[in-house]
C-alpha positions as MATLAB code, in Angstrom:
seq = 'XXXXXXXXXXXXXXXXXXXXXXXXXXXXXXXXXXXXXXXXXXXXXXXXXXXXXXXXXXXXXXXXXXXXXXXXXXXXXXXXXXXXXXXXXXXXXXXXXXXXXXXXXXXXXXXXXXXXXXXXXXXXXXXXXXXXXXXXXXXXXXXXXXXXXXXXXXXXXXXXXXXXXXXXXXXXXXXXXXXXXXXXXXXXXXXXXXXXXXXXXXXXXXXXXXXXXXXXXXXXXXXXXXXXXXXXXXXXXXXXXXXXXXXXXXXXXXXXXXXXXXXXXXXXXXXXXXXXXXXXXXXXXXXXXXXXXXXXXXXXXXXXXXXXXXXXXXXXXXXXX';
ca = [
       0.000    0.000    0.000;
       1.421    3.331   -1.255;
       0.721    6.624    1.340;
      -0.809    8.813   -1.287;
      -2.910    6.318   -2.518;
      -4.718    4.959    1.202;
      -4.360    9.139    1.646;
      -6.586   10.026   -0.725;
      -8.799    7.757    0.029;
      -8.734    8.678    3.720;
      -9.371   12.354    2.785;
     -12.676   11.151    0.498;
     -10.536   12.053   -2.820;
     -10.661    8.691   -4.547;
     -12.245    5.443   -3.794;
     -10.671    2.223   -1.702;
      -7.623    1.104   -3.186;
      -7.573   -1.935   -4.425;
      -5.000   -3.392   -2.391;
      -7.617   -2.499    0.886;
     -10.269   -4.460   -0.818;
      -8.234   -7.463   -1.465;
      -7.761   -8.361    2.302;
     -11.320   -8.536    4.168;
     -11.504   -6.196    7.424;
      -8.993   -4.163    6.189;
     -10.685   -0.742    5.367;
     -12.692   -0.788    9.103;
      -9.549   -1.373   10.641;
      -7.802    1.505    8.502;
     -10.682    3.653    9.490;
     -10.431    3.046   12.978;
      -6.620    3.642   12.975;
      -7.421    6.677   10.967;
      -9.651    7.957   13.452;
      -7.537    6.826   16.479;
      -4.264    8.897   14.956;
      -6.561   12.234   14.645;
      -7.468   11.632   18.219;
      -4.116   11.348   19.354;
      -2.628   14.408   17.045;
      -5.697   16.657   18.299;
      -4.765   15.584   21.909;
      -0.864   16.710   21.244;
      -2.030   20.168   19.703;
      -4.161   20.954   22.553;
      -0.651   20.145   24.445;
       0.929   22.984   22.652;
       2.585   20.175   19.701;
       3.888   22.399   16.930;
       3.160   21.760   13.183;
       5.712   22.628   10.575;
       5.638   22.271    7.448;
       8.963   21.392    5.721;
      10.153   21.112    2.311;
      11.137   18.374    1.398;
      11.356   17.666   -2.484;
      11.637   14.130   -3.507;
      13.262   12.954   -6.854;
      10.747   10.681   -9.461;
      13.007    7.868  -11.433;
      12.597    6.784  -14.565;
      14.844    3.963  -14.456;
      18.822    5.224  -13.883;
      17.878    8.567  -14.545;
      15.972   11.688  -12.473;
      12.791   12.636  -14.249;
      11.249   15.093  -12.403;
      11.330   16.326   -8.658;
       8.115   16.801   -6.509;
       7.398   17.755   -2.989;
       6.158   15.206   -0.549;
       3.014   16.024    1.347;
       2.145   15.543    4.895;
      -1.196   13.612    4.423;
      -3.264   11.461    6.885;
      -1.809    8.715    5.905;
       1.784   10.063    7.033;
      -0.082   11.433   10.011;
      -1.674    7.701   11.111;
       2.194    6.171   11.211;
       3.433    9.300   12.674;
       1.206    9.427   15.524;
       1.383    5.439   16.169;
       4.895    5.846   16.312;
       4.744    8.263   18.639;
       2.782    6.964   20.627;
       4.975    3.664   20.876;
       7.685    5.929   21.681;
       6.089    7.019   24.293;
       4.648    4.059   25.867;
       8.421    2.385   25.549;
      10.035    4.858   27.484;
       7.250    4.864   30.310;
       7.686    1.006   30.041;
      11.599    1.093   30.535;
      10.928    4.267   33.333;
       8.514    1.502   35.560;
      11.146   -1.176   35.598;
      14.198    1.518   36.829;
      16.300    1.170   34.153;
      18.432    3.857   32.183;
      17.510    4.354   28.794;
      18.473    6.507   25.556;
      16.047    9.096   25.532;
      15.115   11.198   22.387;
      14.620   15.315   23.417;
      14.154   18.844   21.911;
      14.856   21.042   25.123;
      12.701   24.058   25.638;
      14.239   26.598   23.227;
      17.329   28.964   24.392;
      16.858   31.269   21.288;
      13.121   31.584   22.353;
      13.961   35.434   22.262;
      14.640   35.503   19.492;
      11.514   33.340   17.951;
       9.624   36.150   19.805;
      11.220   38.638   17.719;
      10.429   36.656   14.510;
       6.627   36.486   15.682;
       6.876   40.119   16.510;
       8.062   40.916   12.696;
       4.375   39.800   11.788;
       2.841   41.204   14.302;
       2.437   38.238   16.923;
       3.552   39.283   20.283;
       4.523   35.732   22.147;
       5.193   35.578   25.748;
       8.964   35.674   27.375;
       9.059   32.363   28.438;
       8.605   29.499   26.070;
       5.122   28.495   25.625;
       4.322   25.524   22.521;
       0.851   26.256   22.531;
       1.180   29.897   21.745;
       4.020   29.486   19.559;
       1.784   27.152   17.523;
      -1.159   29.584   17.366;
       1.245   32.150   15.636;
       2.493   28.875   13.447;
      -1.243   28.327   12.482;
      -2.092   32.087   11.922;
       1.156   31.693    9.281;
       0.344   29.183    7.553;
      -3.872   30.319    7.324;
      -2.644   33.486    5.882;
       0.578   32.866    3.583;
       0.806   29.118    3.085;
       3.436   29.666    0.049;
       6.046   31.203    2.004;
       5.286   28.752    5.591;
       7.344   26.108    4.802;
      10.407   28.736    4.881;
       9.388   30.143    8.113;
       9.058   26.710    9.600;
      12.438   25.936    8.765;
      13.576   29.420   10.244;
      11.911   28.249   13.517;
      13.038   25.037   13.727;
      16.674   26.176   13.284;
      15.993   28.647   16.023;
      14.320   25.565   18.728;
      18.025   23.523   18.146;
      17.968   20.476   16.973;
      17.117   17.434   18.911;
      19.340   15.124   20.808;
      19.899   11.689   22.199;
      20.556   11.930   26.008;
      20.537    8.788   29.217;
      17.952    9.012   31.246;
      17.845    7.447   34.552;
      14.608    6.308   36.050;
      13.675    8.693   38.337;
      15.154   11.554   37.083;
      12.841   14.462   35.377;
      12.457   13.891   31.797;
      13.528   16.289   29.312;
      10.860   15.933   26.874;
      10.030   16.800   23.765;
       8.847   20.557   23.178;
       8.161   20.048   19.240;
       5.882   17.108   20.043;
       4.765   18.062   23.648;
       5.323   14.651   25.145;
       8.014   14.570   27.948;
       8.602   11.023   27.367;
       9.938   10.208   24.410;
      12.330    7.938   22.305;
      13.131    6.186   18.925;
      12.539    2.513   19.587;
       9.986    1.760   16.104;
      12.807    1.805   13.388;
      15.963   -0.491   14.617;
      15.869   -2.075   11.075;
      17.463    2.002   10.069;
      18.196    3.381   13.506;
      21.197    2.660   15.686;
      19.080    4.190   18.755;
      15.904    2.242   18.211;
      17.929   -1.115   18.202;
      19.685   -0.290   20.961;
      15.947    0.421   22.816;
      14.872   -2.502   21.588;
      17.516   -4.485   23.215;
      16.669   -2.618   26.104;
      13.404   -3.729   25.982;
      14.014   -7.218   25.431;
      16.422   -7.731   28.580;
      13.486   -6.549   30.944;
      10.861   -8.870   29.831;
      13.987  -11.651   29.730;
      14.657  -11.038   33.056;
      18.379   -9.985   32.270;
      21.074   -7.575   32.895;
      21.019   -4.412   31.005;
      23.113   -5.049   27.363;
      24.485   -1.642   28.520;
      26.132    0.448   30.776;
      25.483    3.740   31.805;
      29.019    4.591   30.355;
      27.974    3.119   27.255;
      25.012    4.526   26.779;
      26.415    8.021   27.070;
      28.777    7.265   25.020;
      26.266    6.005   22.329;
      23.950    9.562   23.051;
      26.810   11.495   21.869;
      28.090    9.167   19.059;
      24.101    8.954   17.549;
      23.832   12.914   17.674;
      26.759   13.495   15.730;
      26.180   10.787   13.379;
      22.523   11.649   12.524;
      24.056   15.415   12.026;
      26.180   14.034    9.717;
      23.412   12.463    7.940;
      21.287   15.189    7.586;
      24.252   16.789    5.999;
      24.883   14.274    3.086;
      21.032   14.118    2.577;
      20.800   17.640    1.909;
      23.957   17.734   -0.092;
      22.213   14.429   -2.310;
      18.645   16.609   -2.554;
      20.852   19.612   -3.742;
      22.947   17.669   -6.364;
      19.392   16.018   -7.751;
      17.720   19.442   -8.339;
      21.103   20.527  -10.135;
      21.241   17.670  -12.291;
      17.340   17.930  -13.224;
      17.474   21.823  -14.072;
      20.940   21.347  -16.039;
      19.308   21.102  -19.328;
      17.057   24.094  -18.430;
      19.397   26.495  -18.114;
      18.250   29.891  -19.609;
      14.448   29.105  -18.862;
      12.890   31.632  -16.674;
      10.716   30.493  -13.290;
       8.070   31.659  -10.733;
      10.183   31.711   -7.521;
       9.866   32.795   -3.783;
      12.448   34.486   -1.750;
      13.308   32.140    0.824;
      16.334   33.000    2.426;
      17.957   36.216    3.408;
      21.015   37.027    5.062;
      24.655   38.005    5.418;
      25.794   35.380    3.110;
      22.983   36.534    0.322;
      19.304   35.728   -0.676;
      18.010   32.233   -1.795;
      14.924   31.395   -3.659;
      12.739   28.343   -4.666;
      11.266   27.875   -7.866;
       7.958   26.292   -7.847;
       8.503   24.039  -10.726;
      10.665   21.638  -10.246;
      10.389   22.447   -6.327;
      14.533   23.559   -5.928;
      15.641   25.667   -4.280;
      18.849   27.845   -5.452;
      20.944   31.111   -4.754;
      20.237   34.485   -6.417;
      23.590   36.102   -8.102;
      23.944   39.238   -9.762;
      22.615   42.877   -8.981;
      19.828   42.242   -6.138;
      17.858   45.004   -4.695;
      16.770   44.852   -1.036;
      14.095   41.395   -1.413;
      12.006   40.281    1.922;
      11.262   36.824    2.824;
       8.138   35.403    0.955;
       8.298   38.242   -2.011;
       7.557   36.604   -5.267;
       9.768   36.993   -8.238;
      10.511   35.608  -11.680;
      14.500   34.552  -12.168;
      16.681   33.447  -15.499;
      18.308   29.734  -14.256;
      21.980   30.901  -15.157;
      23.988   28.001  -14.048;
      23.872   24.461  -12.243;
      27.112   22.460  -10.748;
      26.232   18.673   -9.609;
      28.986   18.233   -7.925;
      28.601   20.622   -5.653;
      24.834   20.979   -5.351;
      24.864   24.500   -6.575;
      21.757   26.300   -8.404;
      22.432   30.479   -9.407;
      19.282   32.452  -10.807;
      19.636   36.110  -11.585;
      16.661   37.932  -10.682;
      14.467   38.840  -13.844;
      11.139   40.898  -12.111;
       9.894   41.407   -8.202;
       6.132   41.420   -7.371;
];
């Protein structure tokens, strides 16, 4: 079963899928699930959860080579495995909490920069309070995203850069959780992916010593050792990934170059302004003479050059709106 397809479905957008007809009970028990997940994910907003909305442009293969790019959408289908999991996280760490054992916790602490997300909120006229608060940082997040849905995914990714990133950490039973303030759960871990995830396999053999009746697999030494090994490696992942999504777009829009786009500003600083073209969804720098541009303006840019290797994508700008 393919997440668009049981999405649309879902969402009343196209009929059952074919593979949810072919095994009987199937579509009550995806409608239940459904139901369950929008229960749980209303329960976290009220909670103060946040809810981004990231870009994140996948590449379509036709064969060996890159046919086209397209953006990935957040749909209920996403949302029913994303709120399971969660909720597994959850109820693992609780589990390994009741039987006093240290585990490898997953957190995003409470923002330090939360100053300066209040001064972000106060550029659009949101006044936020002076201590970190999720729920009213997500009402400003919704107001966003109800009025200029274009330009949120670029201020998500501004305030998600601003929150830190999160971290592995041991936690001893007993001790106050750190939580999670993206997901507003202060239990949390990564135990439902150890086929992908050094952390969740660890958990998992965490896990199974307690119902064995056996030592811990791992010392506390260990485990801190692993927290701060897992952090840096997933950093280093995210990394490569974004180098590999920048070095598809390139070698998509190579044979393009000299076509004018629709684009969005969505980047400004010191080092110089970025936009994203809306088709193919990439995202490249702006080069050239550049008048003062805000974040969100609309323009249309001239594709002047394209590097693989090193993921790079120059427009020059052609007309602002």
């Amino acid at each position: 079963m393919a997440y668009d397809a049981i999405a649309e479905w879902l969402e009343g957008r196209a009929p059952v899928p074919d593979a949810v007809h072919a095994v009987a009970g199937l579509e009550a028990q995806l409608r239940m699930q459904d139901h369950l997940a929008q229960l749980l994910r209303s329960q976290r907003q009220a909670q103060g959860a946040l809810e981004f909305e990231s870009f994140q442009p996948r590449a379509v293969f036709d064969g060996s080579r890159i046919a086209d790019i397209r953006l990935q959408e957040h749909n209920r289908a996403r949302q029913l495995i994303e709120e399971f999991m969660i909720a597994t996280n959850g109820c693992t760490a609780r589990f390994l909490a009741a039987h006093g054992g240290a585990s490898l916790r997953r957190v995003v602490r409470s923002p330090e920069r939360w100053a300066r997300i209040v001064q972000v909120a106060h550029g659009y006229g949101v006044e936020l309070p002076a201590q970190p608060d999720g729920s009213k940082l997500e009402g400003f997040l919704a107001r966003q995203r109800r009025l200029s849905p274009v330009s949120f995914p670029d201020l998500s990714l501004e305030i998600i850069k601003l929150m830190g990133s999160g971290e592995y950490v041991v936690e001893r039973a007993g001790e106050q959780a750190i939580g999670h303030f993206g997901l507003a759960v202060q239990d949390y871990m990564h135990s439902t992916a150890p086929n992908r995830r050094f952390p969740d396999l660890v958990t998992q053999r965490l896990v199974k010593a307690v119902m064995a009746g056996s030592p811990p697999p791992y010392s506390l030494a260990e485990l801190a050792e692993l927290a701060v090994h897992c952090t840096g490696q997933e950093d280093a992942v995210r990394k490569v990934e974004r180098q590999m999504r920048k070095s598809e777009a390139a070698l998509l829009l190579h044979d393009a170059i000299g076509q004018h786009f629709r684009a969005i500003v969505s980047g400004v600083n010191a080092h110089g302004v970025w936009v994203k073209i809306f088709t193919p969804p990439a995202e490249g720098r702006l080069v050239g003479e550049i008048p003062e541009l805000r974040l969100g303006q609309l323009l249309q840019v001239q594709l002047i050059s394209t590097s693989v290797e090193r993921g790079f994508i120059d427009f020059s700008l052609q007309r602002s709106q």
